[in-house]
N, CA, C and O atoms as a DFTB+ gen file, in Angstrom:
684 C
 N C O
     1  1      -5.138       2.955     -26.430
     2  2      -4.770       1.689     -25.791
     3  2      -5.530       1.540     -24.468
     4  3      -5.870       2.478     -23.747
     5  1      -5.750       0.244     -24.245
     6  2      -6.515      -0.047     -22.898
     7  2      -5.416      -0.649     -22.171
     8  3      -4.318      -1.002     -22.603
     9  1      -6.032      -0.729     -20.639
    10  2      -5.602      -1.267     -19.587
    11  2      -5.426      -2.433     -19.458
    12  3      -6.343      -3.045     -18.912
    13  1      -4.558      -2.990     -19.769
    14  2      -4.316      -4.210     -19.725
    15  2      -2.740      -4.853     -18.778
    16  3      -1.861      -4.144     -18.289
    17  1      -2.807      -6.200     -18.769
    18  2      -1.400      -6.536     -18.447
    19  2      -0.241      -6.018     -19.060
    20  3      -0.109      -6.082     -20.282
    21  1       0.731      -5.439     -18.226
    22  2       1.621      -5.077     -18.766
    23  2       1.956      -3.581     -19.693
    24  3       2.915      -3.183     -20.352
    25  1       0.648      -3.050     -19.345
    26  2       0.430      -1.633     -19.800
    27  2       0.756      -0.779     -18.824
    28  3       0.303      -1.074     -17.718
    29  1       1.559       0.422     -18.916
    30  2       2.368       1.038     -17.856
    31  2       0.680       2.007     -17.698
    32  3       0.160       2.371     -18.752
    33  1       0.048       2.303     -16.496
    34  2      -0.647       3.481     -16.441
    35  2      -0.263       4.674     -15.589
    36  3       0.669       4.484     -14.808
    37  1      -0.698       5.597     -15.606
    38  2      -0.710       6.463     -15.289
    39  2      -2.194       7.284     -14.633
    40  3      -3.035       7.904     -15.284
    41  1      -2.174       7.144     -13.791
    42  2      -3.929       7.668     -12.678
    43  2      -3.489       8.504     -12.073
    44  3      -2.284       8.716     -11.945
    45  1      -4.809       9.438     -11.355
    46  2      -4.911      10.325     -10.017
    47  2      -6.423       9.177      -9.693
    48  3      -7.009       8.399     -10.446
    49  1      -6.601       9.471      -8.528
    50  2      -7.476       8.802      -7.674
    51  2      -7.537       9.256      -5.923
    52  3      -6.467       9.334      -5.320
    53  1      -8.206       9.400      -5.551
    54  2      -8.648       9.469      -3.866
    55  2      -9.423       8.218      -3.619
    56  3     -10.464       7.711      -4.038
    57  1      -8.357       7.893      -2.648
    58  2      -9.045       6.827      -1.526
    59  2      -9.846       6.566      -0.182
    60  3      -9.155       6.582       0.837
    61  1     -10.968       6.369      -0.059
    62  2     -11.749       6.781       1.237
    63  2     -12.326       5.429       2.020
    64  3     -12.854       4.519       1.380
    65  1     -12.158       5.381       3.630
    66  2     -12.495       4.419       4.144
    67  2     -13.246       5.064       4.850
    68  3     -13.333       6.265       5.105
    69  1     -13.991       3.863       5.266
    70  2     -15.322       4.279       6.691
    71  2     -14.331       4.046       7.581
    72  3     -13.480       3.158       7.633
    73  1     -14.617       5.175       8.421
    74  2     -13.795       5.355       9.312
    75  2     -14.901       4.741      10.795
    76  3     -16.121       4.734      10.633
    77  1     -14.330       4.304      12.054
    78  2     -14.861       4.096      13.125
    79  2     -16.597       4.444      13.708
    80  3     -17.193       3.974      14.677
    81  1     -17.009       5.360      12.759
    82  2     -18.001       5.584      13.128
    83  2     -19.619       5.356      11.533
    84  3     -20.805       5.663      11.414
    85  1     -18.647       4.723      10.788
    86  2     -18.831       4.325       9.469
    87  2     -19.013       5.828       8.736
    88  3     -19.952       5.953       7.950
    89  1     -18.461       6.534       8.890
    90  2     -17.988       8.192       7.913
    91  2     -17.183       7.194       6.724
    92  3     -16.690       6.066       6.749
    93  1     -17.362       8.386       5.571
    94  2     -16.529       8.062       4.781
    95  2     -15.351       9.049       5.270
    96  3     -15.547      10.090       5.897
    97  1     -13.849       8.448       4.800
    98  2     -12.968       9.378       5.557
    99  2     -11.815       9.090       4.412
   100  3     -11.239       8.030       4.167
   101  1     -11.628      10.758       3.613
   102  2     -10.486      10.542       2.588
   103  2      -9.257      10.096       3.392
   104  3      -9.104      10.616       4.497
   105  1      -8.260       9.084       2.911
   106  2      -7.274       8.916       3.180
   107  2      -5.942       8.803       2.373
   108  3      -4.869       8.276       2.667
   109  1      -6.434       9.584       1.070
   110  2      -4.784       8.920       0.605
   111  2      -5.822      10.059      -1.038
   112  3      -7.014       9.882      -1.289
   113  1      -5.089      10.872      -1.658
   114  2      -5.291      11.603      -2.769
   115  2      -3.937      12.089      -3.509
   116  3      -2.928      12.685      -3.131
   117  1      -4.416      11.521      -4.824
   118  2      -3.444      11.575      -5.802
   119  2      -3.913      12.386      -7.381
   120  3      -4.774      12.077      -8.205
   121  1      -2.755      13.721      -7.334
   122  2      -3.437      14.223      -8.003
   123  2      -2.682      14.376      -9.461
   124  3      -2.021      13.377      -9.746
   125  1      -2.654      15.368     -10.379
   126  2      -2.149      15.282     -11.790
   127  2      -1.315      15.789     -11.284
   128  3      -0.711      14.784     -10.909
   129  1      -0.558      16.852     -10.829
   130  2       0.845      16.893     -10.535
   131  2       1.527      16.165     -10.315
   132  3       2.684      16.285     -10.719
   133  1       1.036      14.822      -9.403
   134  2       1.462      13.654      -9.660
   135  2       0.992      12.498      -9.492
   136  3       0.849      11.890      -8.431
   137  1       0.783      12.228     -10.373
   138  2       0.154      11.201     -10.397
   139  2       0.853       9.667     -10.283
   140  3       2.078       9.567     -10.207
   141  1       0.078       8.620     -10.277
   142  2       0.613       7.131      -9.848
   143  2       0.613       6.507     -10.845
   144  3      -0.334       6.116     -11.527
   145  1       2.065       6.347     -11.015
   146  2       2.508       5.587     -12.513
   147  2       2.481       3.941     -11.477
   148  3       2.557       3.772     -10.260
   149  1       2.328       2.886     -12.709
   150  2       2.731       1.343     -12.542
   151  2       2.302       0.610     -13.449
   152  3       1.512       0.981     -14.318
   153  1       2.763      -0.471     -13.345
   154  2       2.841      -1.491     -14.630
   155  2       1.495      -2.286     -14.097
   156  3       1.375      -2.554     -12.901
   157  1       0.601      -2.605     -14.965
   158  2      -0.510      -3.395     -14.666
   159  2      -0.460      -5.247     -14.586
   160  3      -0.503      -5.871     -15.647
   161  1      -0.423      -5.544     -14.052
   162  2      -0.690      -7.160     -13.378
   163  2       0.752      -7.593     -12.541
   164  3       1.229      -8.630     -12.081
   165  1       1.117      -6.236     -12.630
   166  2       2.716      -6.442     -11.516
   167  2       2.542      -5.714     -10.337
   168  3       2.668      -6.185      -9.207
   169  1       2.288      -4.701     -10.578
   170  2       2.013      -3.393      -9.527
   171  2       2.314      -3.512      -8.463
   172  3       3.043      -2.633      -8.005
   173  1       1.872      -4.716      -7.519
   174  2       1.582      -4.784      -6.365
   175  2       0.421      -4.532      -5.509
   176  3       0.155      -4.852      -4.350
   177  1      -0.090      -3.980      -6.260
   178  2      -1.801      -3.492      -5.868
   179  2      -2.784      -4.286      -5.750
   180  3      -2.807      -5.256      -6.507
   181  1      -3.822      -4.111      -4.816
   182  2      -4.739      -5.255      -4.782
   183  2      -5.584      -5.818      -5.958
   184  3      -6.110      -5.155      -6.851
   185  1      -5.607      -6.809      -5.834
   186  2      -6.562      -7.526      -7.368
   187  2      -7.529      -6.755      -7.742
   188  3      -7.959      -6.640      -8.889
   189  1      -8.074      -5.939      -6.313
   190  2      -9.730      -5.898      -6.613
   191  2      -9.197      -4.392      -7.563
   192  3     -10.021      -3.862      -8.309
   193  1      -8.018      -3.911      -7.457
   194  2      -7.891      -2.244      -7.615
   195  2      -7.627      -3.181      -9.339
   196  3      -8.671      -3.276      -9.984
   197  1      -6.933      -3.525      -9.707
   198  2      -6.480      -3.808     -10.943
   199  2      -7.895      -4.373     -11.570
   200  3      -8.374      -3.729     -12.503
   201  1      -8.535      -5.457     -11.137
   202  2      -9.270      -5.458     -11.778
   203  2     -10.723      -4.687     -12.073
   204  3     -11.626      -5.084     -12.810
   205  1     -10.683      -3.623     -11.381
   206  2     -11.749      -2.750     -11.412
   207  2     -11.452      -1.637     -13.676
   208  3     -12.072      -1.365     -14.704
   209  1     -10.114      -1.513     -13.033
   210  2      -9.390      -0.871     -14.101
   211  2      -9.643      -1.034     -15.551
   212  3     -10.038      -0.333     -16.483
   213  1      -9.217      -2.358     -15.334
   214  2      -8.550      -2.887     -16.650
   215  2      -9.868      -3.001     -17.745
   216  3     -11.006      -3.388     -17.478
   217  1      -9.279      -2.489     -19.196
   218  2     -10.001      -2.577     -20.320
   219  2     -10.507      -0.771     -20.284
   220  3     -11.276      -0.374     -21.161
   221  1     -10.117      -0.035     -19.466
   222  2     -10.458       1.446     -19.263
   223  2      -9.034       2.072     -20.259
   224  3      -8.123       1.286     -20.521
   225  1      -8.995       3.040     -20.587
   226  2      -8.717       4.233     -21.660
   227  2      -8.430       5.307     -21.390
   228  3      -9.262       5.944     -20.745
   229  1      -7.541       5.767     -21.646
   230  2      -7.207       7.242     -20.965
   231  2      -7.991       8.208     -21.537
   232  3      -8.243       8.352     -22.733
   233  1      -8.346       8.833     -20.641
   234  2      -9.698      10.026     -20.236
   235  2     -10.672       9.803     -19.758
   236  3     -11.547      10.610     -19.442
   237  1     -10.658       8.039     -19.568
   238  2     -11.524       7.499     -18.134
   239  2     -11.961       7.540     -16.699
   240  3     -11.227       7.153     -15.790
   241  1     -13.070       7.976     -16.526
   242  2     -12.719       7.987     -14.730
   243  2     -13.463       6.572     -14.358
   244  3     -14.448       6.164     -14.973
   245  1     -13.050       6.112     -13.624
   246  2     -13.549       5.595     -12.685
   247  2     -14.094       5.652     -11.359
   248  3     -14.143       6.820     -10.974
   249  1     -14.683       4.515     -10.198
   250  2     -15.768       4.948      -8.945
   251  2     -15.847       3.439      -8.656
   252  3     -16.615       2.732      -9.307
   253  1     -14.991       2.894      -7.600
   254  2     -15.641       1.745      -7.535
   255  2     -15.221       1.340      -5.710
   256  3     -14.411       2.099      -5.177
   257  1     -15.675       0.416      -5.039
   258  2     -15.053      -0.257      -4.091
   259  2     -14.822      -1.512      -4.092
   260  3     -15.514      -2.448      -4.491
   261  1     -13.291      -1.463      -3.383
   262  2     -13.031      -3.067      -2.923
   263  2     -13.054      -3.287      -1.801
   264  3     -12.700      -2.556      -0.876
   265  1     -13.717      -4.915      -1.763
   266  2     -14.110      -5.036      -0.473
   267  2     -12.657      -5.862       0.122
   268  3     -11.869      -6.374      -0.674
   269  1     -12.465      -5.900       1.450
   270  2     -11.080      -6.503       2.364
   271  2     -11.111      -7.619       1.698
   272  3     -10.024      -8.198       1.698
   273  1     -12.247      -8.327       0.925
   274  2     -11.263      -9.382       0.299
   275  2     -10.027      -9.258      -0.677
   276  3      -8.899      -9.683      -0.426
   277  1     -10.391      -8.655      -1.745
   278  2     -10.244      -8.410      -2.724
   279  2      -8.845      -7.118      -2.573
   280  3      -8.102      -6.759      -3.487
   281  1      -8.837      -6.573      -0.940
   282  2      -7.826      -5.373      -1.017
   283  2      -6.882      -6.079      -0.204
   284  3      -6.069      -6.895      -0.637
   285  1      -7.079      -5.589       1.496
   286  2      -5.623      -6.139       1.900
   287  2      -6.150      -6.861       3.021
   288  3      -5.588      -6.703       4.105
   289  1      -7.692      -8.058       2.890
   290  2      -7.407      -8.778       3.902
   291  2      -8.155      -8.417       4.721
   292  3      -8.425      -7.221       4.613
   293  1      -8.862      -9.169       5.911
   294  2      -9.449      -9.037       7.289
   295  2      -8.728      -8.429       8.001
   296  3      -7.508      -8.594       8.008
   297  1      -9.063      -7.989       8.395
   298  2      -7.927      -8.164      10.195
   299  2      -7.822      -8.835      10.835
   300  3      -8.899      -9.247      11.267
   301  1      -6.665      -9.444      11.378
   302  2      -6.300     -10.713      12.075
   303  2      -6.048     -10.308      13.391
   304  3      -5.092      -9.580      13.659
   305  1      -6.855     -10.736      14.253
   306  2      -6.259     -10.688      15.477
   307  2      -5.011     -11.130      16.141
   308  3      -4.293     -10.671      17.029
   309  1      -5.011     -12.437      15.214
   310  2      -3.453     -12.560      15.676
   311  2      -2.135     -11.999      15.138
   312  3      -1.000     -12.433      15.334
   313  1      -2.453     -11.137      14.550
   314  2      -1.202     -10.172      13.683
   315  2      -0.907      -9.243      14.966
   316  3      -0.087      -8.387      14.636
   317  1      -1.197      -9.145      15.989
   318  2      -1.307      -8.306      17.133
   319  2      -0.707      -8.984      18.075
   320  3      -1.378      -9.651      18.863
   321  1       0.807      -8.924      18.163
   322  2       1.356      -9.675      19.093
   323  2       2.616      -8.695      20.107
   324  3       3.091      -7.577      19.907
   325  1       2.801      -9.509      21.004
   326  2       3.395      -8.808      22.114
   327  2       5.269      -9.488      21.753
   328  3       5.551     -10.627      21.382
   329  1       6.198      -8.387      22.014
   330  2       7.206      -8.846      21.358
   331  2       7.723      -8.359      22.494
   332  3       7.271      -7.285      22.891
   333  1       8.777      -9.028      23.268
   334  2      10.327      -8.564      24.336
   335  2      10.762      -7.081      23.514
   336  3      10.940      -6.625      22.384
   337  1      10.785      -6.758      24.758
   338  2      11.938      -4.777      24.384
   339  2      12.758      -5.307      24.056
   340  3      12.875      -5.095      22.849
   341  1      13.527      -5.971      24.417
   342  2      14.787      -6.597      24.247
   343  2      14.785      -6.392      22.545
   344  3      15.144      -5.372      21.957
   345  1      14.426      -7.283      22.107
   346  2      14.190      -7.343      20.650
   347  2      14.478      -5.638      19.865
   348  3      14.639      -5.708      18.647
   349  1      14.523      -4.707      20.258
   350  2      14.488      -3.666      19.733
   351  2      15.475      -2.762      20.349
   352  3      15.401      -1.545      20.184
   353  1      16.582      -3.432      21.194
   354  2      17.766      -2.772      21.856
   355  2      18.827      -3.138      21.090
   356  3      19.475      -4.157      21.329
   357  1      19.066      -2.392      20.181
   358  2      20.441      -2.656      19.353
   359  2      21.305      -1.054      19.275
   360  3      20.753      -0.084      19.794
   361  1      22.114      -0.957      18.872
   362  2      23.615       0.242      19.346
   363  2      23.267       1.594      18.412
   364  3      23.565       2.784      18.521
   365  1      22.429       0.761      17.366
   366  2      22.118       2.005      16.142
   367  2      20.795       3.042      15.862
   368  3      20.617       3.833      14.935
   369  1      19.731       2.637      17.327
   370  2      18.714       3.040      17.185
   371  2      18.796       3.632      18.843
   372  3      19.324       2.941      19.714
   373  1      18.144       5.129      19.169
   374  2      17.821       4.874      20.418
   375  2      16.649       4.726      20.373
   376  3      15.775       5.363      19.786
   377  1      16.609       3.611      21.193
   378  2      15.054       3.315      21.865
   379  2      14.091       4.134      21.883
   380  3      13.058       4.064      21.217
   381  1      14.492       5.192      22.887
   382  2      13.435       5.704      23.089
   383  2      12.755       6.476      22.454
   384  3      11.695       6.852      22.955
   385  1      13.260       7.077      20.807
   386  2      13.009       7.730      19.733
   387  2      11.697       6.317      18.926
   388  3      10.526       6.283      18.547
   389  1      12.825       5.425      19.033
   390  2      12.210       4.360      18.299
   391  2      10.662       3.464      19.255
   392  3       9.695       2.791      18.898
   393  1      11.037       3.817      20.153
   394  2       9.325       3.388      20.896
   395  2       8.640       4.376      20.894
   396  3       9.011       5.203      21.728
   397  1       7.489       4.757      20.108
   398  2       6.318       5.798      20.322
   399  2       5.318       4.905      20.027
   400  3       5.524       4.057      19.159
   401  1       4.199       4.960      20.644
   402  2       3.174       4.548      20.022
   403  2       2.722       5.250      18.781
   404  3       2.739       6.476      18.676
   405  1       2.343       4.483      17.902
   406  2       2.149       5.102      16.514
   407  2       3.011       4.748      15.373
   408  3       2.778       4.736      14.164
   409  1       4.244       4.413      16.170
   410  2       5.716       4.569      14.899
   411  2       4.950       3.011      14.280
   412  3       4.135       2.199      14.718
   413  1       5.614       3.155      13.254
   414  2       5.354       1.916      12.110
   415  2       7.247       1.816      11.613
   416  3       8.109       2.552      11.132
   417  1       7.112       0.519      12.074
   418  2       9.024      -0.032      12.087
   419  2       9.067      -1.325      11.148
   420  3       8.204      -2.203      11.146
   421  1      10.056      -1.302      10.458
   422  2       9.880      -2.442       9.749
   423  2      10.657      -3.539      10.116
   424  3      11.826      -3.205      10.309
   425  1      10.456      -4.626      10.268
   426  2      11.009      -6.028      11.112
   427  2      10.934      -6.961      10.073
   428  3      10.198      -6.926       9.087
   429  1      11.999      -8.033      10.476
   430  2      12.258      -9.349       9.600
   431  2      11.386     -10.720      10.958
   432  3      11.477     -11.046      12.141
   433  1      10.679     -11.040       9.824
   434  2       9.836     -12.619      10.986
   435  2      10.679     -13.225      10.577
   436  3      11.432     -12.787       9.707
   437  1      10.843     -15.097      11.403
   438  2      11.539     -15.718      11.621
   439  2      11.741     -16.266      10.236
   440  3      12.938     -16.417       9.992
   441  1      10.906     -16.624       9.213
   442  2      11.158     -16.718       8.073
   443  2      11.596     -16.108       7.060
   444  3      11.432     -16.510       5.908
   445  1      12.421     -14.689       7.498
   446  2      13.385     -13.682       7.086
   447  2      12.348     -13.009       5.985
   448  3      12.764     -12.396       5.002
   449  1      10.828     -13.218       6.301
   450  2       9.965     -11.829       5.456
   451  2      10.167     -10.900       6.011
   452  3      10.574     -10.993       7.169
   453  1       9.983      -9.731       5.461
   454  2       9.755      -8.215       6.321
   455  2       8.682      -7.653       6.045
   456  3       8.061      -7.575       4.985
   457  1       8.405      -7.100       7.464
   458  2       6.853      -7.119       7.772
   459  2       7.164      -5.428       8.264
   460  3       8.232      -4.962       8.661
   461  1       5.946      -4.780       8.096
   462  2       5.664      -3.625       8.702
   463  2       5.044      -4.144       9.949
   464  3       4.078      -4.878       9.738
   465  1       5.358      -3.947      11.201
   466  2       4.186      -3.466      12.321
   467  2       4.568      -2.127      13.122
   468  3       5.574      -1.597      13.594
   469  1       2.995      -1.851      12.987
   470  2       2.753      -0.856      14.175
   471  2       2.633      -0.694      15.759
   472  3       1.828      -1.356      16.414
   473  1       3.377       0.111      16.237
   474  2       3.393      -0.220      17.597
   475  2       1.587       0.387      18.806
   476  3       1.054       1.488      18.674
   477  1       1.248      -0.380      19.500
   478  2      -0.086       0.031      19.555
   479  2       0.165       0.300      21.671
   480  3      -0.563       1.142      22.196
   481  1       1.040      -0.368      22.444
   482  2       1.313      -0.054      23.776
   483  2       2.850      -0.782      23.787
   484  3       3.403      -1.695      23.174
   485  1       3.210       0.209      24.890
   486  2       4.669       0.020      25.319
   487  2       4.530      -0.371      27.046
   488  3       3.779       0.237      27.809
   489  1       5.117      -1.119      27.308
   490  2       5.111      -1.819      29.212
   491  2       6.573      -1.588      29.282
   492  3       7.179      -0.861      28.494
   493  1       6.984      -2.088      30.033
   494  2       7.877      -2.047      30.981
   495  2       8.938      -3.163      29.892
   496  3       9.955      -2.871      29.263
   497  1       8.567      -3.838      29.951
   498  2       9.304      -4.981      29.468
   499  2       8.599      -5.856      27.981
   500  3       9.228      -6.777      27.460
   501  1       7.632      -5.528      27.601
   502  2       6.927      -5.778      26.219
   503  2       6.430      -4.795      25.468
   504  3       5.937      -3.871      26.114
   505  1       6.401      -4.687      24.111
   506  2       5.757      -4.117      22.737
   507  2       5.321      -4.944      22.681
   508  3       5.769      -6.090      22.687
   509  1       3.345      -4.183      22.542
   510  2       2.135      -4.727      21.667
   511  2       2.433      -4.569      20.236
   512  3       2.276      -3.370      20.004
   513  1       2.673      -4.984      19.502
   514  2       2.854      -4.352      18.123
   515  2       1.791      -4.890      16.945
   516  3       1.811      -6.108      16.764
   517  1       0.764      -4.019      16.037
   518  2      -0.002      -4.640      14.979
   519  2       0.489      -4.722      13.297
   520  3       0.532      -3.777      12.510
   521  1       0.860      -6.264      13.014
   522  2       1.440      -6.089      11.795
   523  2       0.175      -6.590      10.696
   524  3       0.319      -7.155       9.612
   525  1      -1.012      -6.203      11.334
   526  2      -2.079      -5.657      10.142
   527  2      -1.823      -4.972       8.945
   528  3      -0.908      -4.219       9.278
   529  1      -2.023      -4.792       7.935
   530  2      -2.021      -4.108       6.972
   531  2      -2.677      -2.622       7.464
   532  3      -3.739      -2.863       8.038
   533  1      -2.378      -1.053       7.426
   534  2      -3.236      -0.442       7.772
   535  2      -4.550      -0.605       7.010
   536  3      -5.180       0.053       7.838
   537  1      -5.097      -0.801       6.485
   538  2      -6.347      -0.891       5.318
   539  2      -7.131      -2.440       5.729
   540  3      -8.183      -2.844       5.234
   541  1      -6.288      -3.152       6.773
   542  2      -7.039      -4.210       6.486
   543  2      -8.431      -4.495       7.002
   544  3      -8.657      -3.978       8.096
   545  1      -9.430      -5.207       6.465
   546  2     -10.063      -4.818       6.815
   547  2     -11.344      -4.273       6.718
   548  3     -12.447      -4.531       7.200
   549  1     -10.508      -2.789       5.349
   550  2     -11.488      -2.074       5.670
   551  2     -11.847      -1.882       3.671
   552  3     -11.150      -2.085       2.676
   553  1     -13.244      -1.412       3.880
   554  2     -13.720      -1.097       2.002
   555  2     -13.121       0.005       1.799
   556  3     -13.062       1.028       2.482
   557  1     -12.582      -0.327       0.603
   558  2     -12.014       0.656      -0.104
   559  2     -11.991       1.714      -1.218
   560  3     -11.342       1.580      -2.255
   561  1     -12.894       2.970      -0.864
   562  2     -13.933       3.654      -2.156
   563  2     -12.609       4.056      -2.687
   564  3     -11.724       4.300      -1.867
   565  1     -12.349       4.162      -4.020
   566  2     -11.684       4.607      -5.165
   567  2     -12.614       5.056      -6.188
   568  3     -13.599       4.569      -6.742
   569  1     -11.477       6.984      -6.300
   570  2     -12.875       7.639      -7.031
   571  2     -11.488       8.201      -8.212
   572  3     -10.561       8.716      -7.586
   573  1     -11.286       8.158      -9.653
   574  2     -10.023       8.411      -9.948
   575  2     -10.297       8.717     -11.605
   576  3     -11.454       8.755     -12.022
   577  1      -9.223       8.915     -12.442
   578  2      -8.892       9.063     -14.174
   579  2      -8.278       8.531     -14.114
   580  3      -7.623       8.338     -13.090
   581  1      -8.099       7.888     -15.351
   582  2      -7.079       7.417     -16.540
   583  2      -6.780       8.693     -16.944
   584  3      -7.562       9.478     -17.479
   585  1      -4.946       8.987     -16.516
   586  2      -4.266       9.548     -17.653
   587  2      -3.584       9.234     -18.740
   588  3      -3.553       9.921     -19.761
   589  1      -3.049       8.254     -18.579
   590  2      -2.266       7.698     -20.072
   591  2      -2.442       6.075     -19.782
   592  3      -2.902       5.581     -18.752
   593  1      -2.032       5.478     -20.777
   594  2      -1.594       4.224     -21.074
   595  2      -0.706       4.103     -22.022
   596  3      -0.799       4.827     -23.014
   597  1       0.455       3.049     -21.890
   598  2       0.884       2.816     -22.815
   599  2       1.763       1.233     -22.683
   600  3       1.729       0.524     -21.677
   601  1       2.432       0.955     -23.795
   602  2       2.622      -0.715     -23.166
   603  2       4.676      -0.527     -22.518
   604  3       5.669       0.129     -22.834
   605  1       4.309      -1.518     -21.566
   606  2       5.643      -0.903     -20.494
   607  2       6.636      -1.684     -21.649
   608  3       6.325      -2.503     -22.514
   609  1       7.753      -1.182     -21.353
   610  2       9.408      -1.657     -22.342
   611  2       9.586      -3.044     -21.564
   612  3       9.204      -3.414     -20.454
   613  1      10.205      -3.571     -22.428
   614  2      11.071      -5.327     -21.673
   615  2      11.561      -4.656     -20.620
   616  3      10.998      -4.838     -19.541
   617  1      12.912      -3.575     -20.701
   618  2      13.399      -3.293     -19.546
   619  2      12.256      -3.429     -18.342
   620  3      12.313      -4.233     -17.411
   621  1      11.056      -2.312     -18.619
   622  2      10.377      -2.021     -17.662
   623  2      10.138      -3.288     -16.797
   624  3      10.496      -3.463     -15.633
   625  1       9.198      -4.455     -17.918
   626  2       9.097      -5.890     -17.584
   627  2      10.337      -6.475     -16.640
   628  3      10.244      -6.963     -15.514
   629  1      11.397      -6.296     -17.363
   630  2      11.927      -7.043     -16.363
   631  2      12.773      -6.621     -15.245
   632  3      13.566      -7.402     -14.720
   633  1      12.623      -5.368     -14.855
   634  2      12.990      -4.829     -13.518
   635  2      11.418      -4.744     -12.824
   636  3      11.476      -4.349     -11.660
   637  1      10.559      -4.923     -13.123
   638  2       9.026      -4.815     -12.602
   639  2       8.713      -3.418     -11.876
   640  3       8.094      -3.182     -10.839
   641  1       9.392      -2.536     -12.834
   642  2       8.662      -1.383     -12.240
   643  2       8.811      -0.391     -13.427
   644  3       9.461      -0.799     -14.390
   645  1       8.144       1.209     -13.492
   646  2       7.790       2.104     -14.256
   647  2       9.056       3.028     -14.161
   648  3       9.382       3.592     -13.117
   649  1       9.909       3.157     -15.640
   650  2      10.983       3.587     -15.407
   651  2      10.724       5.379     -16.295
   652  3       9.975       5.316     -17.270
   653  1      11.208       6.583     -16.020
   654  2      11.354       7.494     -17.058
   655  2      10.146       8.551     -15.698
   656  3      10.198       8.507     -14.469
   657  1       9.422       9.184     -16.390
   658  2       8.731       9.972     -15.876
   659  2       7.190       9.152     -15.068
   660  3       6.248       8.534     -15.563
   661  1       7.464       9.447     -13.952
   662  2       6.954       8.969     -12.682
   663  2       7.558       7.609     -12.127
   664  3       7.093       7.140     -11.088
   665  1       8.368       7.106     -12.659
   666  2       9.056       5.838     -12.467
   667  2      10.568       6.131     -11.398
   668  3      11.010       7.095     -10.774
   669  1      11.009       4.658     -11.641
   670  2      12.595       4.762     -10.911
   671  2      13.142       5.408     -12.109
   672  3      12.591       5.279     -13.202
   673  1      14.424       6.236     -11.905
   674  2      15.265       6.618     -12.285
   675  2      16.457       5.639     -11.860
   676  3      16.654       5.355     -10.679
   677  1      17.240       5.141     -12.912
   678  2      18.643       4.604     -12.457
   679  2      19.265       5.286     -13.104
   680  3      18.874       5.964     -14.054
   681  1      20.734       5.162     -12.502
   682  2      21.947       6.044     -12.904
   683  2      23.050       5.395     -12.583
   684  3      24.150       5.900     -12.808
């Protein structure tokens, strides 16, 4: 069976970005111990990753890059905004655990999405915070196999995710 919509796969793959000085720089490796199960044209994954895939066969490798269009996007400068401390003083968090530069916190915008941002400087009275995508941005080498394919269950379909071995477990 091939890769197609709705075909549960199963991959290992390493992911590598140019890093700041244009290095290639592994960031993210997935191997057969465990590997990355998901349902194909649901996933969540960038277009460019799915469609590099699809019509591939298990015992396939693949080698390809996506470029920030196709993955997660430019970088926006204005995703880089300065937010009141205030905003982050509530009874259940202490602060000061929860302000590091570095931490990645997850927040609801005014249109009740939830957004990851990263915190990048702390003042006195404001968080810089970047709710960039980390990846955005940037090309994305993917070097990986096909381990299995097979076609996902209705259930699977209609909870939209990979249930049994590498999947959710419900109980």
């Amino acid at each position: 069976m091939k890769v197609e919509k709705n075909s549960v796969v199963a991959l290992t793959y390493s992911l590598s970005i140019p890093d700041s000085e244009g290095e290639t720089d592994v960031v993210e490796v997935v191997t057969e111990n465990d590997p990355m199960y998901f349902i194909h044209g649901i996933s969540g994954l960038p277009e460019g990753f799915e469609n590099q895939i699809e019509g591939l066969s298990a015992g396939d490798t693949f080698e390809f890059t996506v470029a920030p269009e196709e993955g997660y996007g430019e970088y926006d400068e204005e995703a880089v905004v300065d937010l009141p401390k205030s905003v982050f003083q509530n009874s259940e968090v202490d602060e000061n655990e929860l302000l590091q530069v570095g931490n990645i916190i997850p927040m609801t915008n005014e249109e009740g999405e939830r957004l990851h941002g990263q915190i990048v400087e702390i003042h006195d009275d404001v968080v810089i915070m970047n709710f960039n995508h980390p990846l955005a941005g940037k090309e994305m080498h993917f070097a990986g196999k096909i381990l299995s394919v097979r076609a996902a269950t209705p259930e699977e379909l209609d909870h939209g995710h990979v249930h049994g071995t590498g999947g959710v477990h419900h109980h």
